[in-house]
N, C-alpha and C positions, 0 to 999 in steps of 0.2 A: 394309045387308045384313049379315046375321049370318053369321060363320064358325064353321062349328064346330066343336070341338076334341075329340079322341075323350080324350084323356090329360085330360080337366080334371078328371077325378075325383082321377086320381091327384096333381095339383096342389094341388090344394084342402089347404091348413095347418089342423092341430087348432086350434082357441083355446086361450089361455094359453101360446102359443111352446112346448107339448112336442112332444118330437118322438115320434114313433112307436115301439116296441119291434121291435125288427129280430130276427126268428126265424131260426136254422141250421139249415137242413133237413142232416143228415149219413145219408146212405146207410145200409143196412147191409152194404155193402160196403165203405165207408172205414172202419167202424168197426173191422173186421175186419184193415185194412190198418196204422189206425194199433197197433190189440192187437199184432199179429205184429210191427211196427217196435218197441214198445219193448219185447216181449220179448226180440230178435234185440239188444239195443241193453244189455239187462242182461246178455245170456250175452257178449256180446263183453267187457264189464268184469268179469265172471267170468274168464273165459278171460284178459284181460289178467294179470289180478291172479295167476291161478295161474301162468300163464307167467311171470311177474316175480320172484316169492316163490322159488319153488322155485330160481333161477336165485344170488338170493343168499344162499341156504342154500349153494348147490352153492360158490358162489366161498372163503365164509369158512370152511367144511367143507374143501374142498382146500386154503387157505393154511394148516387149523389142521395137516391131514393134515402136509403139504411141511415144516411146520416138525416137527412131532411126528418125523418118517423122520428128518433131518435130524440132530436131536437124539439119538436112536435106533439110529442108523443100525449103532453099534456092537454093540447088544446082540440077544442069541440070542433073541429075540421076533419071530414071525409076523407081518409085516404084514396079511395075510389075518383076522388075530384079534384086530385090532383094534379099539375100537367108539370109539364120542364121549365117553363115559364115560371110556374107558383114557387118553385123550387129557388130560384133565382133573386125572387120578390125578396125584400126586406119586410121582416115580418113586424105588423103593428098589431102592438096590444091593446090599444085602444079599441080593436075592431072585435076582438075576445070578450068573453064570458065574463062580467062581473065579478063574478064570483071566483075567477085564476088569482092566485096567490102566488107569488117568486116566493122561492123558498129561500127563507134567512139564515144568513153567517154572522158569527162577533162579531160586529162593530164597535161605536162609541156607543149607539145607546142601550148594547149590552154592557157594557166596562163600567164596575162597582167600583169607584178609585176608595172610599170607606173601607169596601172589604178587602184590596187587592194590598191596601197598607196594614190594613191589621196581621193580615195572613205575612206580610212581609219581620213586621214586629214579633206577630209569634215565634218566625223562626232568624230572627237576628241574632247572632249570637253576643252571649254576655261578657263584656272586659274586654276595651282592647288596651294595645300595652303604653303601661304609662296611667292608665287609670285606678283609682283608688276606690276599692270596694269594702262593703261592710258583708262579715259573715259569719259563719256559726262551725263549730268543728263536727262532723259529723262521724270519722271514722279516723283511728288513728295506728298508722303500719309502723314498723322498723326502722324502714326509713323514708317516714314523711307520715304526713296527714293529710286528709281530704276536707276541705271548707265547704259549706253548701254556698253560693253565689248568688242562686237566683236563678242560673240558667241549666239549660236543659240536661247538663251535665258540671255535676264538683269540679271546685279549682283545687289543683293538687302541690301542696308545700313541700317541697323537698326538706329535707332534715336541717340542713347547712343555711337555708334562708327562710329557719324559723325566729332568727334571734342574733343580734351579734355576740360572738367570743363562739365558746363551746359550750353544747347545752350536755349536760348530765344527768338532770333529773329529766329527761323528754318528757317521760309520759305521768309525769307528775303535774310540769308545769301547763301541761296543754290535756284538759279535758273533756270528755265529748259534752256538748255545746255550747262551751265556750267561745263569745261573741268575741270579734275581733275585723283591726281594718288590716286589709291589706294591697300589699299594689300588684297590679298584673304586669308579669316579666315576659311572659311569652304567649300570644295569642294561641289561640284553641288548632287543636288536631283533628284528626280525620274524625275521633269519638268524640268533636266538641269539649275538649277538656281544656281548661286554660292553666299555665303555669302562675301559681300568686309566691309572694314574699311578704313575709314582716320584715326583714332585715333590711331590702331594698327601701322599705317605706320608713323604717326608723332612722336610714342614711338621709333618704329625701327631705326628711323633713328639720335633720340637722344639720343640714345646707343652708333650708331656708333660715334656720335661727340665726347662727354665726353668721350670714350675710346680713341679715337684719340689725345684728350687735356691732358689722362692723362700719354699717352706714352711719347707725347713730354714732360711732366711737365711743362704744364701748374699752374698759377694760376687764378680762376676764385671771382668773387665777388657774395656771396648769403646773400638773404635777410632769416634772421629766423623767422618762422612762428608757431612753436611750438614748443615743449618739451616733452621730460617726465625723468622719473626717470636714466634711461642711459644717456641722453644727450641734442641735440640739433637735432629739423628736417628744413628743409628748399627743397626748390623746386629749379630744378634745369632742366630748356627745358621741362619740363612735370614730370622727374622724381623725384620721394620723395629719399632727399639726406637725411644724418644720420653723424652726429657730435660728436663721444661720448666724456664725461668730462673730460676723458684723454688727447682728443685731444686738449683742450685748452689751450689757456695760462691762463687761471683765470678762473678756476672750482669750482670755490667756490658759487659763487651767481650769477649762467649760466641761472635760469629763469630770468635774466633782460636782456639778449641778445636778447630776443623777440622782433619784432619787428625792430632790427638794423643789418646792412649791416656786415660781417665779409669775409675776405680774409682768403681763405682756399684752400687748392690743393689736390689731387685725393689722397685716400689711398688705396682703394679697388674698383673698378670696375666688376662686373659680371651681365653681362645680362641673363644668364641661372638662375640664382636665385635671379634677380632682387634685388641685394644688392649693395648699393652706398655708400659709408663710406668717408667722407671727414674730415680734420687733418687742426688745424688753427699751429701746429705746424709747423708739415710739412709744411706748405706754405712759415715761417719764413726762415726754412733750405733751400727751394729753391731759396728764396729770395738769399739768401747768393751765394747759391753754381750758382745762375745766374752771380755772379761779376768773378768767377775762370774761368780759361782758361787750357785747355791742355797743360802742360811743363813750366807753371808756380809754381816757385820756391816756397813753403813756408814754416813756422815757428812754432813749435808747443810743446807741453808738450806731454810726454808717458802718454795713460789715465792707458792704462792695456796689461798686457801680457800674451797673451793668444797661447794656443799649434799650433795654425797657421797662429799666426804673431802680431800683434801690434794696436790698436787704438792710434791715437792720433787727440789730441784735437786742434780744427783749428778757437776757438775763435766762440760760438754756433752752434758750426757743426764739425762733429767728420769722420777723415777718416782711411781706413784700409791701412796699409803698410804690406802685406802679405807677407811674410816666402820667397817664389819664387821671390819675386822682392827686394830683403834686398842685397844681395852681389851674385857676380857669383863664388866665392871661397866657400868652404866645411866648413860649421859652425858642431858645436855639440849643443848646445845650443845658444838661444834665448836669453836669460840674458846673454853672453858673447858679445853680441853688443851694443843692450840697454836696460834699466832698468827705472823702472817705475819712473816718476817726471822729468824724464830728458829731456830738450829740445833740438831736432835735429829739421835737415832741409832735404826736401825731395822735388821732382818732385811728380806735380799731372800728374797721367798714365789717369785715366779716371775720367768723370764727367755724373753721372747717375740719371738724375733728376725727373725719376719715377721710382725709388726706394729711391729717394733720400740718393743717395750712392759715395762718394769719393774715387778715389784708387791712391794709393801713392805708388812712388818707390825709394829706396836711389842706387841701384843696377848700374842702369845710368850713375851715378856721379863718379863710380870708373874708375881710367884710366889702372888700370889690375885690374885681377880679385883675389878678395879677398883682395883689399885693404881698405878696411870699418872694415875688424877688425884687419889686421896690424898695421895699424896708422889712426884710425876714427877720429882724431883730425885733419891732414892735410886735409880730405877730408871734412871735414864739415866746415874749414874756406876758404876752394876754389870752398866751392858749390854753389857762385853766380858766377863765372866765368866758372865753368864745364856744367853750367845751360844754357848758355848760347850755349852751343856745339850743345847741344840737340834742341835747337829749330826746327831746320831744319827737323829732326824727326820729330815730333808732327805735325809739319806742314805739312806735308806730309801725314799724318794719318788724320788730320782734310779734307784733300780735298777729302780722299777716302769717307769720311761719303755721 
């Protein structure tokens, strides 16, 4: 029994699997519906865009305004009469009110350099280190004392660099205002306060003596106060002198010089490294080379020959006859003048009594040049009359010193 199907038309597949073209029937009433939506759809993006536009014209327009006023704000111009244009204009002041004044900042021809040094003076602080001050004791603690200086705050002595050794009577020997110099050890702290010394400046300036005694070649007299395995110590203005065994004349049994006086002269001096080195030698040879004079004549053995001239021995003290001061004639050797053992005579040139050094010249004596090795026998039996010539030399040289 057959069913029948009313839809089997529209069931029914074209051949070839297409499918059928599917038509849009649109009204002419939708059509009308979608025209009005995208017109209503353009003017909203109109209306957006002018509303937005005009909005940031208006923002950068009043920031350019606020600054323009701002800028402006001095000058006798109308804001009412302003345009975008004026705004733009580079402003000339020339075209302004007489009477506008820029308002002034420091420059140069405010800057006092008078007063800006004074004010720098007031507050400079006083001592710095290594400097020698004069001052007055103002307060005096336990341990230490306060000096007034001068400056805005005391320099403060510690107890230990009021004095060399150890002080006992402290506050006997230092009483309030009591004037005094002393040297600055340590520049000033947060409270402006500077560290001073007497002790420092009592070293400092025992430096400078003993350097000074031992440029002239001096001799000084030290008492010995101890020993050890190098030598001999002794005290000397404050500072620890040093003696070694070489320097003696009898280094043999130098622990019994403790305690006694010995004559000695400077061999070393340095303040930078606080080393003091004194020679009882050396005192003997200044001794000596104290009795010599400038162009005085003297007598002597060849000690040695050496490749720039000559020692000879002057009776405990030995000087150099150097190469340059031997003849003014052209030698080839040294040994073609003199030879070791042999006694000649020569002018002392110079007398160096801190270095304890002699210098000798036979060169002098010659009456032409090169005759010390022509005939060195005439000129050495006429070299107390040739010696003689020279005085006037020397003497002349003596008064430049």
């Amino acid at each position: 029994m057959g069913v029948s199907n009313k839809n089997a038309q529209d069931n029914i597949q074209p051949k070839g699997n297409k499918k059928p073209l599917q038509v849009l029937h649109i009204s002419k009433k939708d059509t009308k519906k979608i025209d009005k939506e995208q017109t209503n759809s353009q003017e909203d993006i109109k209306k957006e865009n002018i509303a937005i536009k005009p909005q940031i014209i208006k923002d950068d327009l009043a920031k350019k305004i606020e600054d323009s006023k701002e800028k402006t704000k001095d000058f006798d111009i109308p804001q009412n009469d302003l345009t975008q244009q004026d705004l733009y204009r580079p402003l000339n002041f020339s075209e302004q009110n007489a009477d506008f004044q820029l308002e002034r900042t420091v420059d140069e021809f405010d800057f006092d350099e008078s007063a800006f040094l004074e004010a720098l003076n007031a507050n400079e602080p006083i001592g710095a280190t290594g400097e020698t001050i004069s001052g007055k004791v103002i307060a005096i603690e336990s341990d230490g004392l306060y000096v007034d200086i001068g400056g805005k705050a005391p320099g403060y002595m510690p107890k230990k660099e009021c004095g060399l050794g150890v002080i006992t009577n402290f506050k006997e020997k230092f009483s309030l205002g009591l004037e005094m110099e002393v040297l600055v050890i340590k520049e000033q702290n947060a409270d402006g306060m500077v560290t001073v010394s007497a002790r420092a400046l009592i070293l400092r300036q025992s430096w400078e003596k003993v350097s000074s005694s031992a440029k002239n070649g001096e001799l000084i007299n030290v008492l010995i106060n101890g020993f050890n395995r190098g030598g001999l110590t002794c005290d000397v203005d404050g500072l620890r002198g040093f003696i070694p065994r070489s320097q003696l004349e009898d280094g043999q049994d130098y622990q019994s010089f403790v305690g006694k006086n010995l004559k000695v002269a400077f061999l070393e001096v340095n303040p930078e490294s606080r080393k003091l080195v004194l020679s009882e030698k050396k005192a003997s040879l200044v001794s000596k080379l104290s009795s010599l004079e400038l162009g005085q004549l003297i007598e002597g053995e060849v000690l040695a020959v050496k490749p720039y001239g000559f020692f000879i021995d002057l009776g405990g003290a030995s000087g150099l006859l150097h190469q340059s001061s031997l003849t003014n004639g052209s030698i080839r050797s040294l040994r073609e003048v003199f030879r070791e053992g042999e006694i000649i005579k020569a002018l002392i040139s110079e007398i160096d009594l801190e270095k304890g050094r002699i210098g000798l010249n036979t060169a002098l004596l010659e009456n032409t040049a090169g005759e010390l090795i022509i005939d060195k026998q005439k000129v050495m039996q006429e070299a107390t009359e040739r010696a003689l010539k020279t005085k006037a030399l020397f003497d002349n040289k003596e008064q430049d010193k």
